[in-house]
N, C-alpha and C positions, 0 to 999 in steps of 0.2 A: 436440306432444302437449298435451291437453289438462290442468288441475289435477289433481291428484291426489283419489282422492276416499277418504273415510275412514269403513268399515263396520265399528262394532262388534258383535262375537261372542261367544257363548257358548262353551265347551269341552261338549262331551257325553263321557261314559264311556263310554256301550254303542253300537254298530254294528247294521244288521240291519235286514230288513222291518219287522219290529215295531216298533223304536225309532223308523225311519222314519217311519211311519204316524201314532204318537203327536205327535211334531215337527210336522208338517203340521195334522194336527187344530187343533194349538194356534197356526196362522198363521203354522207359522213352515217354514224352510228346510232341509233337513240339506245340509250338503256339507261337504268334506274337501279339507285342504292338503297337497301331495305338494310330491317332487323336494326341491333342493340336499344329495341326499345325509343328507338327513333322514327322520326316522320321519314318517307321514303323522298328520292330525290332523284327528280328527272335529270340527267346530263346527255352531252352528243360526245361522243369521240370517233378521232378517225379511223376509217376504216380499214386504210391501210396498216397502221400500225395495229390494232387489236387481232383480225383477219391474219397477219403474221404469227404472232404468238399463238393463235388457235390452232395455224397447222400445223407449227414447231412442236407440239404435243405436251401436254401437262398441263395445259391450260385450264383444266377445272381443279389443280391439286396444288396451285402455286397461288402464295400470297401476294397480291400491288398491293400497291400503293396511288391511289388515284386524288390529283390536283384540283381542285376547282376555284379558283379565286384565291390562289394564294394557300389556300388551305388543303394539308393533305390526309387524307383518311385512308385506314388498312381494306382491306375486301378482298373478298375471296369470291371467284364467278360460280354461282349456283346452278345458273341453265342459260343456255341460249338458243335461236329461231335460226332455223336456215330456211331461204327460199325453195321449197320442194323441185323446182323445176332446175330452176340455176345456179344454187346451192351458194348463195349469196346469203353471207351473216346478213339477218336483220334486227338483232337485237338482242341484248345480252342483259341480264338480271345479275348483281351483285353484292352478296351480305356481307355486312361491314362486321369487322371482328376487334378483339383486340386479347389482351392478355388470358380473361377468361374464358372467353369464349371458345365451348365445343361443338366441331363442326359432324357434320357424317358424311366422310367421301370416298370415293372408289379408289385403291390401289392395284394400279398393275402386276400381274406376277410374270417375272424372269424368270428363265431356266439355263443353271449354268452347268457345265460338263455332258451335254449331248453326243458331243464325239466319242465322250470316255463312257457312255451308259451302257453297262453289260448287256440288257434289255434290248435297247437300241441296235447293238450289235449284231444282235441273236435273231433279227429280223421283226422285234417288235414295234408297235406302233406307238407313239406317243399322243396319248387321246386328251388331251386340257379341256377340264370340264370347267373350268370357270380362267378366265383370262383377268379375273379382278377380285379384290376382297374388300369388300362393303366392312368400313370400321369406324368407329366412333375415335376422338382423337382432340388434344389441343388444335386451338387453329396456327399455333406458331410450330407445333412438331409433325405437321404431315409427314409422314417418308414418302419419297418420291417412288418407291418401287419396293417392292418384297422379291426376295430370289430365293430357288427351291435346288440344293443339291441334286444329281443325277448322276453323279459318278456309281453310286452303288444300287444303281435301280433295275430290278431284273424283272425277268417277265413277267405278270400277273400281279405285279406290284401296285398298290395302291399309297399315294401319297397325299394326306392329309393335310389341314391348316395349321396342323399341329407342328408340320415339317418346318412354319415360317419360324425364324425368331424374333418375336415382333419386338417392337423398342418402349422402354417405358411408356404407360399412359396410350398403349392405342390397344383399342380391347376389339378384337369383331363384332360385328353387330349379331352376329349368331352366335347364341352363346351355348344353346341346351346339346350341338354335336360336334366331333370331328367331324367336319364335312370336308368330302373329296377335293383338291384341285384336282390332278392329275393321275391319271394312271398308265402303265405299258401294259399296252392289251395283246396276245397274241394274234398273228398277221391272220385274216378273215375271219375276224368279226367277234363275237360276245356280245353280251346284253351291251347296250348305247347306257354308257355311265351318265351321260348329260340328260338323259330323258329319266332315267332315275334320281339324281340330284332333284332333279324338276316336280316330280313329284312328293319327293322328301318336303320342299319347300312348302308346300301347297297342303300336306297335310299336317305340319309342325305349324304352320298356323303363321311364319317369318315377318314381324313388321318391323320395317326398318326403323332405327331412333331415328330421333330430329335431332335437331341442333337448337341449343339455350337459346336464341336467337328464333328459331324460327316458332318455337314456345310463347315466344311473347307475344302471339299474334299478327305481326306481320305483314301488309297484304305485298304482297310485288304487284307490279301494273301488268302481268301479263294478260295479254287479249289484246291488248290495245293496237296490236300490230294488223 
């Protein structure tokens, strides 16, 4: 994991479109701190600074630290709104974590040795059925990334999640298969592995966990925007 990074906030009083609206006019952010069994908490932050980090990327896998009065609390951002038209952050939802607490988040998968993949060579395709793996995990051990070998990957190869080596304490949220990332498909065409994965999922019945946190009941203010 990366440094931690340190977002000072404002407390707001009032909730609602309207407050929303006004917040935004003024450059800035509304969003709201849920979970550890605590009352949620309206804040504004700037938008410039949050809006950076969002498109730095890893923004839903990195732990802050967020300031409010002096006081700073862990969180980890759960979801946020864009504006459909202008693709302006409007609001960002974030659960507050701390030692125990386990999250469920999306890891990206890298692929190293593409140059050196037999498969690749031979004129295969590299077809990435899933660009992320959904895993349950400390909220202090995210990894920032999974990478899948490719030096020794030849044609018709199929490479599993089996392939990742995951690090202490982060389990998949699928537990009951090897399920595909990647495979080198021969050049024009074979069954679509990703419309297959698709339906694997849909008939294995896949519900993603929660997080201890989002167990306790919870509400986030979403809608409010």
């Amino acid at each position: 994991m990366s440094d931690t990074v340190v977002l000072k906030a404002e407390a707001r009083d009032r909730v609602g479109k309207g407050s929303s609206r006004a917040i935004r006019r003024q450059g800035n952010i509304p969003a709201v701190i849920y979970g550890d069994s605590k009352d949620p908490v309206g804040i504004v932050l700037p938008h410039k600074d949050v809006s950076l980090m969002l498109h730095r990327g890893g923004f839903m896998t990195n732990i802050l630290e967020i300031e409010v009065d002096g006081a700073k609390q862990k969180v980890l951002p759960k979801d946020y709104q864009l504006d459909p038209v202008k693709d302006f952050l409007m609001h960002v939802d974030f659960l507050r974590v701390s030692s125990k607490t386990v999250v469920t988040v999306n890891i990206p998968v890298h692929f190293d040795n593409e140059e050196d993949c037999p498969g690749l060579k031979q004129g295969g395709v590299l077809n990435i059925v899933r660009h992320e793996v959904e895993v349950n995990c400390p909220a202090a051990e995210i990894p920032e990334s999974f990478t899948i070998d490719l030096a020794e990957a030849e044609v018709g190869d199929t490479l599993n999640v089996s392939a990742i080596t995951m690090p202490e304490n982060v389990v998949p949220t699928i537990t009951d298969r090897d399920f595909t990332i990647v495979t080198i498909q021969a050049p024009g065409g074979g069954v679509e592995e990703e419309e297959l994965e698709a339906a694997e999922d849909v008939d294995a019945g896949d519900v993603p966990a929660t997080s201890q946190s989002d167990e306790d009941g919870e509400s986030k203010e979403g809608g409010e925007e």
